[in-house]
GUFI-629768 format. One line per 4 residues: number of its first residue (from 1); their letters; for each residue y, x, z of C-alpha. Coordinates in Angstrom, 1 decimal, padded with zeros to 4 digits. Last residue first. Example, Ala and Ser with C-alpha at 12.3 -4.5 7.8 and 13.67 -1.06 7.14 Angstrom:
<nodes>
2	SA	-001.1/013.7/007.1 ~ -004.5/012.3/007.8
</nodes>
This chain:
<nodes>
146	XXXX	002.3/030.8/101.0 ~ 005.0/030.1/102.6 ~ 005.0/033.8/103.2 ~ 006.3/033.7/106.8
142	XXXX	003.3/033.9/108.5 ~ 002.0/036.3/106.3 ~ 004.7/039.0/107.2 ~ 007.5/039.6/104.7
138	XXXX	009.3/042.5/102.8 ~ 008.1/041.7/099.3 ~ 010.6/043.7/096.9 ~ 008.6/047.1/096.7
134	XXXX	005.3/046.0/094.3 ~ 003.6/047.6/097.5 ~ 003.0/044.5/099.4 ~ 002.0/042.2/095.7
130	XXXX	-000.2/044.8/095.0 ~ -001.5/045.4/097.8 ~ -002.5/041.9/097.9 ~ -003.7/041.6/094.3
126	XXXX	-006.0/044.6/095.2 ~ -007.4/043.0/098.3 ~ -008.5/039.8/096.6 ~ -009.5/041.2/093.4
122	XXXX	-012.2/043.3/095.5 ~ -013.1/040.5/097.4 ~ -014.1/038.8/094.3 ~ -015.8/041.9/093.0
118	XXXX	-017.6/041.7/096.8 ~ -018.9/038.5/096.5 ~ -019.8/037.8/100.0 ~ -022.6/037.4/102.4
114	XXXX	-023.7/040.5/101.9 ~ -020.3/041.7/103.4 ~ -021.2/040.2/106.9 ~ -019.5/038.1/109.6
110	XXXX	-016.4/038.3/107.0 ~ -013.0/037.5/109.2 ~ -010.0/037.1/106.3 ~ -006.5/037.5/108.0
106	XXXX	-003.1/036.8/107.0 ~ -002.8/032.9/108.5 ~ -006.1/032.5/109.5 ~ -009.8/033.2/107.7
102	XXXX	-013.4/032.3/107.8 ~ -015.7/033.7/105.5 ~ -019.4/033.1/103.3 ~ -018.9/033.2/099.6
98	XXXX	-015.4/034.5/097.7 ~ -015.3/032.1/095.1 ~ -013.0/029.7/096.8 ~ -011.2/032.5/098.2
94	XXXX	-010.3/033.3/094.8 ~ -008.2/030.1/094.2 ~ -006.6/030.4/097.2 ~ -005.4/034.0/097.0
90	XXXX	-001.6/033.3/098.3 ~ -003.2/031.2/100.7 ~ -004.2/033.9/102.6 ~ -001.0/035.2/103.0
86	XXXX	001.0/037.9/101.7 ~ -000.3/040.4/104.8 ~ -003.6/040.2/103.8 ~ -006.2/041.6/106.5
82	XXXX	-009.9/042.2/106.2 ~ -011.4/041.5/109.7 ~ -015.3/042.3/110.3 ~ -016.5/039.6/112.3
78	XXXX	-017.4/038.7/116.2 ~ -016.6/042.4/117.4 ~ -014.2/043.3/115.1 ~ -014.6/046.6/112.2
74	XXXX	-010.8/046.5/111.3 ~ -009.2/046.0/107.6 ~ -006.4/047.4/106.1 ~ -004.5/046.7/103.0
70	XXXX	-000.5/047.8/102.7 ~ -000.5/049.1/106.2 ~ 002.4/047.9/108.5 ~ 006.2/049.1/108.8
66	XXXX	008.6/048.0/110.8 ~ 011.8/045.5/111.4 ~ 013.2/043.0/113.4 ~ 016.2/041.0/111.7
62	XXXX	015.3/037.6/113.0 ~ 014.6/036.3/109.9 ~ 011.6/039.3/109.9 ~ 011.9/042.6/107.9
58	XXXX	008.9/044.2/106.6 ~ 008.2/047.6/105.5 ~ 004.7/048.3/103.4 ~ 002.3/051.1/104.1
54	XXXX	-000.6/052.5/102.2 ~ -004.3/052.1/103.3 ~ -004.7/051.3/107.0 ~ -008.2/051.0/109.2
50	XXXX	-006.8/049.6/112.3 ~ -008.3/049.7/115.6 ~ -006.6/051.7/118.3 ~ -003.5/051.9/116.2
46	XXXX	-002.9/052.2/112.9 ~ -006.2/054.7/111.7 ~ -005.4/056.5/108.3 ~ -007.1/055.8/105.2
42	XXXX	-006.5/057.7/102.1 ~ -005.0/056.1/099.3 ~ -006.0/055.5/095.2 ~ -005.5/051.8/096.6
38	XXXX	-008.5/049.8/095.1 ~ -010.8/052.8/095.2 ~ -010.1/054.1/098.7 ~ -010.1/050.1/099.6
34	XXXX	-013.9/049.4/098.3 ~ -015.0/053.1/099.3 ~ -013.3/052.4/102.8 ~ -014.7/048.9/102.8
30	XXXX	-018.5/050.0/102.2 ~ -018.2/051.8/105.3 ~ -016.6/049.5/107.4 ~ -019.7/047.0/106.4
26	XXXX	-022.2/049.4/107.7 ~ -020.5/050.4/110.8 ~ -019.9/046.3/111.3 ~ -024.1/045.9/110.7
22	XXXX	-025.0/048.9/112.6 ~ -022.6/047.5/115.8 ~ -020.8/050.5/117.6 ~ -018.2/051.5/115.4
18	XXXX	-018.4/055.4/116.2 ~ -018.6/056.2/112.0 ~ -015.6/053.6/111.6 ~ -013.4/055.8/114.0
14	XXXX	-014.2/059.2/112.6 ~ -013.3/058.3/109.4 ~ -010.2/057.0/110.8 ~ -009.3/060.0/112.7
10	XXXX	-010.0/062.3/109.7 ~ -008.3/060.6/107.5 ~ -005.2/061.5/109.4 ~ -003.7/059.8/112.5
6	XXXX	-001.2/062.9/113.8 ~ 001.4/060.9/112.3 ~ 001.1/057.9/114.6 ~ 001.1/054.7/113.0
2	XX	003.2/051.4/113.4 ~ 003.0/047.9/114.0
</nodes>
């Protein structure tokens, strides 16, 4: 995954106010205050859909390597998706005081952030960016063992 330079604040801010679905647009909203605050970073678009703050490098076994934002989250069709690149189950015991969510490997999917505790959520996303950005991580969630 990577960005392109020319992706500023701008871009992204732009992207989450054309989200189509109120209750997504909504929800993006809140996240980019909630992440701005957590990470002290801006947020730049990855991609055609990602909402990035900070960056992190991986390297996989196989030796492939890149960067991917640090916390990021992207306003989905079917849910919003909050992702957590250490692993969901790195944050089991918060999860199970998060409210209403489903998740996979490295991904939360929140149908609506009313639905949730959002200080919990909060703690979630900063102890992941914490843990990306601590410098010595290097994984993807898959290979966490978490």
């Amino acid at each position: 995954m990577s960005t392109d330079p020319s992706n500023s604040e701008s871009a992204a801010l732009e992207y989450v106010a054309a989200v189509a679905n109120t209750l997504r647009r909504r929800d993006a909203q809140t996240l980019l205050e909630l992440f701005g605050r957590i990470t002290g970073e801006s947020p730049v678009l990855w991609g055609p859909s990602i909402v990035g703050f900070g960056q992190y490098h991986y390297t996989y076994a196989s030796g492939r390597e890149g960067d991917a934002p640090a916390a990021g989250f992207s306003p989905r069709k079917a849910a919003m998706s909050i992702y957590l690149a250490d692993g969901i189950g790195a944050h089991e015991d918060a999860l199970a005081r998060l409210g209403a969510f489903t998740s996979g490997v490295g991904c939360l999917y929140i149908k609506d952030l009313d639905t949730v505790d959002l200080a919990v959520l909060e703690s979630i996303v900063r102890a992941s960016y914490a843990t990306l950005t601590a410098g010595d991580y290097g994984l993807r969630a898959r290979e966490s063992g978490e």
